[in-house]
C-alpha positions as CSV (number, residue, x, y, z in Angstrom):
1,X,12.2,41.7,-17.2
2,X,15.3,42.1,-15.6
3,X,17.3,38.8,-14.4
4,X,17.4,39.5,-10.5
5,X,13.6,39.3,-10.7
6,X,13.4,35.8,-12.3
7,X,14.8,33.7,-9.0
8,X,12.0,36.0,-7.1
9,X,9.3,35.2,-9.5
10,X,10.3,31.4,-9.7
11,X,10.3,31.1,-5.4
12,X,6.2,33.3,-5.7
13,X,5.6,30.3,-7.9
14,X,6.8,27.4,-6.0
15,X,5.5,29.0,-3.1
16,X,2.1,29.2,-4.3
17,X,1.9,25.6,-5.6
18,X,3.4,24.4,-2.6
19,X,1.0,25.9,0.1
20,X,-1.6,24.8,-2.5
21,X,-0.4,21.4,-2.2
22,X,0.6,21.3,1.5
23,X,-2.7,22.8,2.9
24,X,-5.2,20.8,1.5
25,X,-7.8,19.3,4.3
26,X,-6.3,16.3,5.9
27,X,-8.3,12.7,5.6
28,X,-10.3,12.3,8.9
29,X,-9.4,8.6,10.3
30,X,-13.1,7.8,10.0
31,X,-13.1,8.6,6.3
32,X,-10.0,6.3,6.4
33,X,-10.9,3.3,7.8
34,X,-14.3,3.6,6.2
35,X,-11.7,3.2,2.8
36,X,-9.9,0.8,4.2
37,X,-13.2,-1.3,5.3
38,X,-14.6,-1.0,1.5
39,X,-11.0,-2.3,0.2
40,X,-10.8,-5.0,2.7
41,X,-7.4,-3.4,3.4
42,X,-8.3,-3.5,7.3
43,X,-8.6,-7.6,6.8
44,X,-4.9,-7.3,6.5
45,X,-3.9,-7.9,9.6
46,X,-5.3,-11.0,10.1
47,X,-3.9,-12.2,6.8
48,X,-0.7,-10.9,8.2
49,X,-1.2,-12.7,11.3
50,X,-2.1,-16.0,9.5
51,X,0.5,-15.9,7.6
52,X,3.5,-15.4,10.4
53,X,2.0,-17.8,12.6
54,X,3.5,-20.9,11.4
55,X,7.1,-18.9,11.5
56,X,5.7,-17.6,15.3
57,X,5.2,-21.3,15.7
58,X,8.9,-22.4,14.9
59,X,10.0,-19.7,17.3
60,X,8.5,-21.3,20.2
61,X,8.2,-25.0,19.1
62,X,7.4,-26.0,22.3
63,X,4.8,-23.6,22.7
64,X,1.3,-25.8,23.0
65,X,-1.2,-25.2,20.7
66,X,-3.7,-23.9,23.6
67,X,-1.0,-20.9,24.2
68,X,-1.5,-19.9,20.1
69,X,-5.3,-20.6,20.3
70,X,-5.4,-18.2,23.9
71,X,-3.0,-15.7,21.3
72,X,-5.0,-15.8,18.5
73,X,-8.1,-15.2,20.7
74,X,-6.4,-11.8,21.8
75,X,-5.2,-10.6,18.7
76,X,-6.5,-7.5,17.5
77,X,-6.4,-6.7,14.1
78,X,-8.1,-3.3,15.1
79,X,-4.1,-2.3,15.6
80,X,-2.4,-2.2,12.6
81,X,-5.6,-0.2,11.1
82,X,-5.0,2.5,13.6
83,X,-1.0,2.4,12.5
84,X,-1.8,2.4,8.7
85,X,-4.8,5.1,9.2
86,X,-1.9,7.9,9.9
87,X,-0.1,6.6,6.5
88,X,-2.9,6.9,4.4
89,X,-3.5,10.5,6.1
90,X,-0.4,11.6,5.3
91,X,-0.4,11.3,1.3
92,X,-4.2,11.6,0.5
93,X,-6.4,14.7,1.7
94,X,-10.3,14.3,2.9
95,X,-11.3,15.2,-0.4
96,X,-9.4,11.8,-2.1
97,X,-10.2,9.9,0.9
98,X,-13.9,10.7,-0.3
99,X,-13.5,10.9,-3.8
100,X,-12.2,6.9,-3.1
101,X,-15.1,5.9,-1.0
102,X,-17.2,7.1,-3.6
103,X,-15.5,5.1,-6.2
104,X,-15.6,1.6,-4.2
105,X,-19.1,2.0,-4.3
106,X,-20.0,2.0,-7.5
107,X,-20.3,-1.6,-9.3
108,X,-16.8,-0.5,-11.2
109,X,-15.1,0.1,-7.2
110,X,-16.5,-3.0,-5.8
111,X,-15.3,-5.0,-9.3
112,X,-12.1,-4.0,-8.9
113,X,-11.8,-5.0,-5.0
114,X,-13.0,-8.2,-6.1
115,X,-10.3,-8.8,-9.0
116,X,-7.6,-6.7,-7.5
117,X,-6.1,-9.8,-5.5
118,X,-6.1,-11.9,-8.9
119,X,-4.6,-9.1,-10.6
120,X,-1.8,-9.1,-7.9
121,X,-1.1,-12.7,-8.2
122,X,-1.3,-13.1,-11.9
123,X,1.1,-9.8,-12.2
124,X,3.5,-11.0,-9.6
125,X,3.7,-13.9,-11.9
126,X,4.0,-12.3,-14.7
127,X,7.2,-10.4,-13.1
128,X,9.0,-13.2,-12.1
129,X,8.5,-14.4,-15.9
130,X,9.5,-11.4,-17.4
131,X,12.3,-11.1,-14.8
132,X,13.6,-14.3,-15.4
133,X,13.7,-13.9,-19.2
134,X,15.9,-10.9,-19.3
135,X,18.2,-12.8,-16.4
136,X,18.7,-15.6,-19.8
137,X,18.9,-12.9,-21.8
138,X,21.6,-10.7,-20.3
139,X,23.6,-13.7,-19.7
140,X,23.1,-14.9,-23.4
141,X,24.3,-11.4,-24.4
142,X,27.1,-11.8,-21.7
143,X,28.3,-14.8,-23.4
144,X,27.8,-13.9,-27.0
145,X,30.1,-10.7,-26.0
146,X,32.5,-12.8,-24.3
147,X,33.5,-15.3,-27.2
C-alpha cells in the first residue's frame, strides 16, 4: 500500500464512524422527560428552588413572607425540565433514552433511584476525606523535603 493512500484511508474511517456516531436518532423530549420523571430528576427544580430561597430571602429582607408564599405559588418547576430536556437530547439518542427507561423499571432501576441520593452523600463524604488526607499528606511530604 502505498503512503499517499494511508491519510485517505484514515479520513474513509473517521468518516464512517463519525456519521455513525453523529446520525443516530435523536431522544424525543417525551422519551426524555418520561426519564427524567422515573429518576426524579424533574423534582429538581423544586429542590433547587428550596434550596435558594433562604439566599432569595436575604436579597430582599424586607420582602414579606406573603410576597415568597404568592412566588412560591407561581413557580414552575415545569421550566427547568424543558431547559435540561435539550441537554439530555444532545448526548443520548432515542434508542438510550429508551434503553434507560427500560432499565428504571426494573426492580434493579428503581433500587438504584432510591439509593442513588445516599450514594451521592456518602461519596461526597468520602471525597472530602480522601481529599483532605492527601492535603496532610502533601504538606507532610512538603515538610519532610524541606528539613
Amino acid at each position: 500500500m502505498k503512503l499517499s493512500t494511508l491519510p485517505l484511508l484514515a479520513l474513509i474511517t473517521f468518516s464512517a464512524t463519525f456519521s455513525a456516531t453523529t446520525f443516530a436518532e435523536p431522544a424525543s423530549a417525551e422519551s426524555v422527560k418520561q426519564l427524567m420523571d422515573k429518576t426524579g430528576a424533574g423534582e429538581l427544580g423544586i429542590q433547587a428552588m428550596n434550596q435558594m430561597l433562604p439566599a432569595l430571602k436575604n436579597l430582599i429582607p424586607d420582602a414579606p413572607e406573603t410576597f415568597w408564599s404568592d412566588y412560591m405559588a407561581g413557580f414552575n418547576p415545569e421550566d427547568l425540565v424543558e431547559m435540561t430536556v435539550p441537554i439530555y437530547q444532545k448526548y443520548l439518542s432515542e434508542e438510550e433514552v429508551q434503553a434507560l427507561n427500560s432499565f428504571y423499571d426494573t426492580p434493579a432501576g428503581r433500587k438504584l433511584i432510591k439509593v442513588q441520593p445516599l450514594i451521592m452523600q456518602e461519596s461526597m463524604m468520602a471525597g472530602q476525606q480522601w481529599g483532605q488526607a492527601v492535603a496532610q499528606d502533601v504538606i507532610s511530604k512538603y515538610q519532610m523535603q524541606k528539613h
